[in-house]
C-alpha positions as CSV (number, residue, x, y, z in Angstrom):
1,X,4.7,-21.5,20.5
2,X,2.7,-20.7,17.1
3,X,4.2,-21.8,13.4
4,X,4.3,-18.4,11.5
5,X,2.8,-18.7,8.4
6,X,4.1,-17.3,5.5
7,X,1.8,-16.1,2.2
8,X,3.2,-16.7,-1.3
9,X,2.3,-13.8,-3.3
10,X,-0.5,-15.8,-5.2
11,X,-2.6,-16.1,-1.6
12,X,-1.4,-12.6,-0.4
13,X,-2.9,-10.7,-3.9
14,X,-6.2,-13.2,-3.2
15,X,-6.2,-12.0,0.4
16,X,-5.9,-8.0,-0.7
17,X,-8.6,-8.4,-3.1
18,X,-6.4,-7.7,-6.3
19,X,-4.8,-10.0,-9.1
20,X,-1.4,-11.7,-9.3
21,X,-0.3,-9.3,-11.4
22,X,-1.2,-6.2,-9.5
23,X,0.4,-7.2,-6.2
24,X,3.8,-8.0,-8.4
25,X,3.7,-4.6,-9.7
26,X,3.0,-2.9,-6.2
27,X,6.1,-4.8,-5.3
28,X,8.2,-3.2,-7.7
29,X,6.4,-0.1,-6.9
30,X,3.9,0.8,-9.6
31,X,0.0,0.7,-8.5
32,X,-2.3,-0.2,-10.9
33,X,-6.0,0.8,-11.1
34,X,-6.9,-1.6,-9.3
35,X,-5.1,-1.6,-6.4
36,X,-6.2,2.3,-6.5
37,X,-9.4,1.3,-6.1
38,X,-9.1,-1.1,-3.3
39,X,-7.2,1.8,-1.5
40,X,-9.9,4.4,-2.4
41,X,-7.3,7.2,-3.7
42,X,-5.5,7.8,-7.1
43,X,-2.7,6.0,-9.0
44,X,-0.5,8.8,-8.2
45,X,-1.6,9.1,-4.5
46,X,-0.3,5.6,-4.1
47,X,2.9,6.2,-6.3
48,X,3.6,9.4,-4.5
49,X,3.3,7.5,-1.4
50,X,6.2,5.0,-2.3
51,X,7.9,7.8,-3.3
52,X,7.3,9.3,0.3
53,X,4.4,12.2,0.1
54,X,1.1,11.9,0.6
55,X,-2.0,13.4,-1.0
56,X,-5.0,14.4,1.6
57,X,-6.7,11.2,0.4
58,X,-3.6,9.1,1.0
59,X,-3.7,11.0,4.7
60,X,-7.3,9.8,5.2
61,X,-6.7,6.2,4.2
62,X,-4.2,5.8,6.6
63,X,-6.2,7.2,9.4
64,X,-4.1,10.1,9.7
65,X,-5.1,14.0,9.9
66,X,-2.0,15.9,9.0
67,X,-0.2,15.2,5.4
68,X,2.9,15.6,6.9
69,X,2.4,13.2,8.8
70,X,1.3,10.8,6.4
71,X,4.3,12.2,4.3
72,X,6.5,11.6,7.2
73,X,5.8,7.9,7.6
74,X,6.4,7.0,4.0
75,X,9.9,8.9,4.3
76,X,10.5,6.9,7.2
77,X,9.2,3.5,6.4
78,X,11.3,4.1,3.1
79,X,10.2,2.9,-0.3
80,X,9.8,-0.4,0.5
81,X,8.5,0.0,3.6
82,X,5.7,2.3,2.1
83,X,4.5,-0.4,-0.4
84,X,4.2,-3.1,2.7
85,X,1.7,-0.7,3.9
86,X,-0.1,-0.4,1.3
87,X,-0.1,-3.8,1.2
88,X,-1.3,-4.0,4.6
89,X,-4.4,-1.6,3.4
90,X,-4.6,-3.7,1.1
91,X,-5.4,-7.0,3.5
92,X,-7.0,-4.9,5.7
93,X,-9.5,-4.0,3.7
């Protein structure tokens, strides 16, 4: 069986392409520019995402056609769930 490894924040921020600082603010669940960027939508299209809607672009970035949908998952995943997949995006790339 496999050792999980776990990131500290400092590798995981490195690993999503964004600074130290950026990553801790996602955590607490404000994006920053930057971390807009690396997502390709708004500021607001990742805070409304936390905060469980979802813009078109939001929609798109996660692959999905329907906002509702998109809206749906973030109400479901709940606020912290929503930023771990935007941190996901973020790793992903």
């Amino acid at each position: 069986m496999e050792a999980v490894r776990i990131m500290d924040h400092a590798e995981t921020a490195v690993a999503a392409g964004v600074n130290l600082g950026d990553l801790d603010l996602l955590l607490r669940g404000q994006a920053t520019a930057n971390v807009a960027d690396r997502l390709g939508v708004t500021i607001g299209d990742a805070e409304d995402f936390i905060r469980g809607s979802a813009s078109s672009a939001m929609t798109r970035r996660l692959g999905l056609i329907a906002a509702s949908a998109a809206a749906e998952l973030a109400q479901a995943a709940g606020r912290q769930g929503a930023i771990g997949i935007l941190i996901g995006l973020l790793l992903a790339g």
